[in-house]
C-alpha positions in Angstrom: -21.6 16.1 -28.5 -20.1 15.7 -25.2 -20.9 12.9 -24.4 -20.5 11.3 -27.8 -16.4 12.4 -27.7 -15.8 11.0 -24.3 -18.1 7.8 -25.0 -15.3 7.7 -28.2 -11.9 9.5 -26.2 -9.6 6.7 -27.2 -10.5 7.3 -30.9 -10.5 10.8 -30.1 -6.8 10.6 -28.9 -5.4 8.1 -31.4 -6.9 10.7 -34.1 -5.5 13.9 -31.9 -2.1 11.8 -32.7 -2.5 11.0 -35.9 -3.7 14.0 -37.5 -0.4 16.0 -37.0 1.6 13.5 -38.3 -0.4 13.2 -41.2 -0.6 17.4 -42.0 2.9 17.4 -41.4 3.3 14.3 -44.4 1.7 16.0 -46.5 2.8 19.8 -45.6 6.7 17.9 -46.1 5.5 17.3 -50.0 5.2 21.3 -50.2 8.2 22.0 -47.8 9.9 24.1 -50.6 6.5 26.6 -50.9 5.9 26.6 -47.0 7.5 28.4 -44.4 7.8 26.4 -41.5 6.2 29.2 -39.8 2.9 28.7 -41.4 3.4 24.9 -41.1 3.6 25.6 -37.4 0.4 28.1 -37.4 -1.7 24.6 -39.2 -0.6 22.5 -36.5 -1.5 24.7 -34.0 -5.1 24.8 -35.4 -4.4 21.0 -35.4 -3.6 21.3 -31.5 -6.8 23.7 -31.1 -9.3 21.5 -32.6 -7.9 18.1 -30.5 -8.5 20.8 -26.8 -11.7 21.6 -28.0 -12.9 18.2 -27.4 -12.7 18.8 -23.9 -10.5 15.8 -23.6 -6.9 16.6 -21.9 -4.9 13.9 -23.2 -5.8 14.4 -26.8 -5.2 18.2 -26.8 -1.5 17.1 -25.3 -1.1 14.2 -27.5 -2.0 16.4 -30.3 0.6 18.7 -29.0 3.3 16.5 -28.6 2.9 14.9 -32.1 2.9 18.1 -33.8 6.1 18.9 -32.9 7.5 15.9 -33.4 6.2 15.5 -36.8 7.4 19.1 -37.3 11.0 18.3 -36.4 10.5 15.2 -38.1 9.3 15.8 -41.7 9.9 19.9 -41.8 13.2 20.8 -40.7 16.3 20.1 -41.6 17.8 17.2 -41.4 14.8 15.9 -42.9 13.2 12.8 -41.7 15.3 12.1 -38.6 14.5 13.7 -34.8 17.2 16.0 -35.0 17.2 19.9 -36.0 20.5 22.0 -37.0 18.9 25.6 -37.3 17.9 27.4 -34.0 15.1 29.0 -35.6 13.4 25.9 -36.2 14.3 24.6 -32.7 12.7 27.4 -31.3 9.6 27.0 -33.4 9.4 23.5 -32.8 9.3 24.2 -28.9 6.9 27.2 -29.2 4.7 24.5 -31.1 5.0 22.2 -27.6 4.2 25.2 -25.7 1.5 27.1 -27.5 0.2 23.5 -27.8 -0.1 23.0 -23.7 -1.2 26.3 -23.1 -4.0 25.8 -26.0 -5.1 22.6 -24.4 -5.7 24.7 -20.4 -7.1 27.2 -22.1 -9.4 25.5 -23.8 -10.3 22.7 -21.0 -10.9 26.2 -19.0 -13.2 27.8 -21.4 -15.5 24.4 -21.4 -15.3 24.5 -17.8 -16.6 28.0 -17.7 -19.1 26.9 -19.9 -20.4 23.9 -17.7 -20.7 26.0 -14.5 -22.6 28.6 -16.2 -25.0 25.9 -17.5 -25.0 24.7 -13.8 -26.1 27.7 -12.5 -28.3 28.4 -15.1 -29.5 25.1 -14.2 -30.1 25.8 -10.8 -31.7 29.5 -11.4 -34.0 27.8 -13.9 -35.4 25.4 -10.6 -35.9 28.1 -8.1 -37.4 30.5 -10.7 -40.4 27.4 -11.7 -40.7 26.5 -7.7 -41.5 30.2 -7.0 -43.8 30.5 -10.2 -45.2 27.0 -8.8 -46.2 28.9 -5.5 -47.1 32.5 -7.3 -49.6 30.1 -9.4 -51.3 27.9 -6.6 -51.9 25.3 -8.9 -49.9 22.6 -7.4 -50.8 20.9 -4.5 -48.3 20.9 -1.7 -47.2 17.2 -2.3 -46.7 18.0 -5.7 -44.4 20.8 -4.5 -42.6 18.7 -2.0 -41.8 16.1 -4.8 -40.6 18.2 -7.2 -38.3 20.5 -4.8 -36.7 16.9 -3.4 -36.2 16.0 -6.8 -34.0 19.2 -7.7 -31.8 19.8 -4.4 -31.1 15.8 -5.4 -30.0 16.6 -8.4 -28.7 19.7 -7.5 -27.0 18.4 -4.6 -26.3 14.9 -6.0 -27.5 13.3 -3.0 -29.2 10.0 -2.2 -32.5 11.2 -1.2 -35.1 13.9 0.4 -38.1 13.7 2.2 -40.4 16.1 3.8 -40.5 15.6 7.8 -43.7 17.9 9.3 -41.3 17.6 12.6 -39.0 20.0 13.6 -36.2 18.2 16.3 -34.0 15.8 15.4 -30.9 16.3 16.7 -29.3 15.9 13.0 -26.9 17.4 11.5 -28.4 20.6 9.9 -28.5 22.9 6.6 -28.8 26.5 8.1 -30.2 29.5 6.0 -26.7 30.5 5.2 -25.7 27.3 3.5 -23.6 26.4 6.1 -23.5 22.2 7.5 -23.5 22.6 10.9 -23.2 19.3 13.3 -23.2 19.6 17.1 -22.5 23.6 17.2 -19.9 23.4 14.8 -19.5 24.2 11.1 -18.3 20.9 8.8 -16.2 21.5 6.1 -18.0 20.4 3.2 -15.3 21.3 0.5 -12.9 18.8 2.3 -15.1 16.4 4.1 -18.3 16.3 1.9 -21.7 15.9 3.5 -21.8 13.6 6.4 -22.5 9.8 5.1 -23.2 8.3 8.7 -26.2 10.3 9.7 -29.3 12.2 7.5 -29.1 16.5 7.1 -32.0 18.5 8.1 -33.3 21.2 6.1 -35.6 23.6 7.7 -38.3 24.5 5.6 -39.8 28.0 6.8 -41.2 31.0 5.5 -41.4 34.4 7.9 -39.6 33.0 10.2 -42.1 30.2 10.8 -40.9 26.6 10.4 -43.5 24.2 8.7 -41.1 21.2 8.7 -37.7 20.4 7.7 -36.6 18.1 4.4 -34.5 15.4 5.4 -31.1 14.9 3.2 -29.3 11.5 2.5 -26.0 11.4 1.2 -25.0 7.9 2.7 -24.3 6.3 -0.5 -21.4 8.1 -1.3 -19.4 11.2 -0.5 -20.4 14.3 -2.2 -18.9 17.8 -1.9 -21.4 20.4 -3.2 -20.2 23.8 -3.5 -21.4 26.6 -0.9 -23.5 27.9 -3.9 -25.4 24.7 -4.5 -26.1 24.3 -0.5 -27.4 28.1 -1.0 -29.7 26.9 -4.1 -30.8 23.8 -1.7 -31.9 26.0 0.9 -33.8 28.6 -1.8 -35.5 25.7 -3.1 -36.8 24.9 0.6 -37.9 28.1 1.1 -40.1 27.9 -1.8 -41.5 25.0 0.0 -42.3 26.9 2.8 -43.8 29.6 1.3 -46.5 27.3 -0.3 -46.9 25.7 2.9 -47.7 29.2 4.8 -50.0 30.1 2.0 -51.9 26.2 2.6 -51.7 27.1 6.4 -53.3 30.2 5.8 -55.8 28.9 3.5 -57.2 27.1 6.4 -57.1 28.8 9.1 -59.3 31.2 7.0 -61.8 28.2 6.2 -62.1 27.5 9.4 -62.5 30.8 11.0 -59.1 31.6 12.4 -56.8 34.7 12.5 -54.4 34.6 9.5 -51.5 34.2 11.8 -52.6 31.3 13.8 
């Protein structure tokens, strides 16, 4: 639904504009049974439905042409822009406001909504990477492909790969979440990830490291939050734990101590 309202947000609007004006018509041919109380409680319902769309403008356009179809077809002087009784101005202006405050509180609510999906999201890809390891049925590679595939996603980067080395010299992910570059911490909430060089990610389980996932974020900035570099990292140590239980594997087969 989303996606179909913001695929259509200039109908949306015109129709956030026009459907106040048009209550207010026809509230106007019942002035003399209405309040203009009540009038005001439709339009807000009016205002509420335009927010819910998730779309700013229509939820103040909605707002805007509530009250002025208010002062317009409901108050007296009727059918001019002007109002003689205080009460009405007053109503007319707690529409405006109600309206606006409606419209935040609204955009927050679907906001709410989206990071809890996020992190739902995210929760969801760590849970099947460990239930991927727990099962053994995957292969490594397998793994490997699908853990790139979600800290892209996740991280709405250009890229991952799995590097078997260790030292690079790059930029790196640590355990924390933290970027760090040259000893110092980068400030990916105001600079995004860095763009001129790839991001290591060291994939390790019990304090052994089995490789590192190499990041790319050079086609455009991107900012992930310190949660989804947290999710990143979880998601690589997934990785790792599958890759200790293959290391084990064979240095069993082929005779070894398990912590070779």
């Amino acid at each position: 639904m989303d996606q179909v309202l913001q695929a259509h947000r200039p109908f949306v609007v015109v129709a956030s504009a026009v459907g106040p004006l048009l209550a207010c018509g026809i509230l106007a041919i019942f002035r003399d049974a209405i309040a203009n109380t009540n009038a005001a409680l439709v339009l807000v319902l009016l205002v509420v439905a335009a927010a819910s769309t998730g779309i700013r403008l229509a939820g103040i356009v909605a707002a805007l042409s509530g009250a002025a179809g208010f002062d317009y077809f409901l108050t007296e002087p009727y059918n001019t822009l002007t109002i003689s009784d205080r009460a009405d101005i007053e109503t007319a202006v707690l529409l405006l406001m109600v309206g606006a405050a409606v419209t935040e509180v609204a955009l927050w609510g679907r906001r709410e909504q989206a990071r809890a999906s996020r992190e739902k999201g995210y929760l969801d890809g760590v849970l099947r990477a460990a239930a991927t390891v727990a099962a053994g049925r995957s292969s490594t590679d397998e793994l490997t492909e699908y853990v790139c595939r979600q800290i892209v996603e996740i991280l709405h980067i250009a890229g991952c790969r799995f590097d078997p080395g260790t030292r690079s010299g790059l930029p790196t992910l640590d355990p924390t979440g933290v970027v760090t570059r040259g000893g110092r911490t980068v400030d990916v909430a105001r600079l995004g990830l860095p763009t001129d060089s790839t991001i290591a990610l060291m994939v390790q389980s019990g304090g052994v490291i089995y490789g590192q996932l190499v990041l790319t974020a050079a086609t455009r900035v991107v900012r992930p939050s310190h949660e989804q570099l947290r999710v990143a990292v979880s998601l690589a140590n997934q990785l790792g734990a599958a890759l200790a239980t293959t290391t084990r594997g064979r240095n069993r087969d082929a005779g070894q101590p398990s912590g070779a």
